[in-house]
C-alpha positions in Angstrom: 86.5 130.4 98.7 87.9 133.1 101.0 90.1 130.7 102.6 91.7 129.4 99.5 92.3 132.8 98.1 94.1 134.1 101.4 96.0 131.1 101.3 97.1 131.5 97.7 98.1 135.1 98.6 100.4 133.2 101.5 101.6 130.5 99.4 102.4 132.8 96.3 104.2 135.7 98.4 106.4 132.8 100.3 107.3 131.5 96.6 108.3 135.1 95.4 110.6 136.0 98.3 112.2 132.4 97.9 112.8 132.1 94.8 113.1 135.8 94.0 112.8 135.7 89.7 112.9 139.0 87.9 109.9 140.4 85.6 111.2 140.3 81.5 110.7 143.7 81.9 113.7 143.7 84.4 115.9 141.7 82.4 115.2 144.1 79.3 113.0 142.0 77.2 109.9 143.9 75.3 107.3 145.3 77.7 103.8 146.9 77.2 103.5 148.1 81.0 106.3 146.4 83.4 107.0 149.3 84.7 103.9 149.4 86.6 104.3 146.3 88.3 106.2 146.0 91.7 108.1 142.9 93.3 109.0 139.7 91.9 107.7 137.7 89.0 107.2 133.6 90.1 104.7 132.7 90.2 102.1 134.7 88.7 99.6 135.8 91.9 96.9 136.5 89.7 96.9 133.5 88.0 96.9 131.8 91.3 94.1 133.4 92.5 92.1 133.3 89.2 92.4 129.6 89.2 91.9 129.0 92.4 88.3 129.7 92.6 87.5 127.6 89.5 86.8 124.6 91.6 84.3 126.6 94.0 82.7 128.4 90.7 82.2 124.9 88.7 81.0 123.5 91.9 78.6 126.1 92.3 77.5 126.1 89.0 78.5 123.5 86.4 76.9 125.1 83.1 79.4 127.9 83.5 82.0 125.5 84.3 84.6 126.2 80.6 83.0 130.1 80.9 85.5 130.5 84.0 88.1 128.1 82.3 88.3 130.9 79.5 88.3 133.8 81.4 90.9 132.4 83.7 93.1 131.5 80.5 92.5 134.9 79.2 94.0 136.7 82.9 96.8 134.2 82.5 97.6 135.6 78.7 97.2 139.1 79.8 99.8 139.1 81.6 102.3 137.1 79.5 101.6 139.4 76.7 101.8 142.4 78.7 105.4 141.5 79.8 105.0 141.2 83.6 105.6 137.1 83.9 107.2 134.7 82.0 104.9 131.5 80.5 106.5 129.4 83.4 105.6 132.0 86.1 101.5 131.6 84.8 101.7 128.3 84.5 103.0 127.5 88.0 100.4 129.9 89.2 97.4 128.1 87.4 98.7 124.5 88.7 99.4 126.0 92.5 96.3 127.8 92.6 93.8 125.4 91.1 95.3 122.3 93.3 95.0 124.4 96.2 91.0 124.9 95.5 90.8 121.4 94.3 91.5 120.2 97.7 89.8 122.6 99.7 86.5 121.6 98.0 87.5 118.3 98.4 87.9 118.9 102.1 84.5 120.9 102.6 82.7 118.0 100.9 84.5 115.2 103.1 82.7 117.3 105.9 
């Protein structure tokens, strides 16, 4: 789990500096607290790293599997209705972050 989330750290800092998107907040659009946040809006790095883990957490244990789902869903609106990312910027997130620790489990059980 460690591994996956240091790697979506990487992957998600690599993605900001390349593709450099401003926050809505930057761009003037309704904000609750963008001016707390720092840096560069795509994609979302907490959506990355709270979807990330899903696969070790449902893995782990499967009764709790849609309890992680939720809370994950509820991160990624948190911060789409705090004004800090755009929809896309949570949704690439979620997809980079959970394929990342899809494969990863993947790879530790092929082992």
């Amino acid at each position: 789990m460690w591994l996956t989330l240091a790697l979506s750290e990487l992957i998600g800092f690599l993605l900001k500096i390349t593709a450099q998107r401003q926050r809505p907040f930057q761009l003037g659009l309704v904000s609750i607290i963008g001016a707390m946040e720092n840096g560069f809006s795509f994609p979302s790095l907490h959506a990355m790293l709270v979807f990330s883990v899903i696969p070790f957490l449902s893995k782990e244990n499967k009764k709790f599997r849609y309890v992680w789902i939720v809370f994950a869903c509820l991160v990624v609106f948190s911060r789409i209705y705090l004004g800090v990312h755009f929809l896309s910027d949570v949704i690439a997130g979620a997809l980079i972050g959970y394929t990342l620790g899809y494969f990863i489990v993947r790879s530790v059980e092929k082992r």
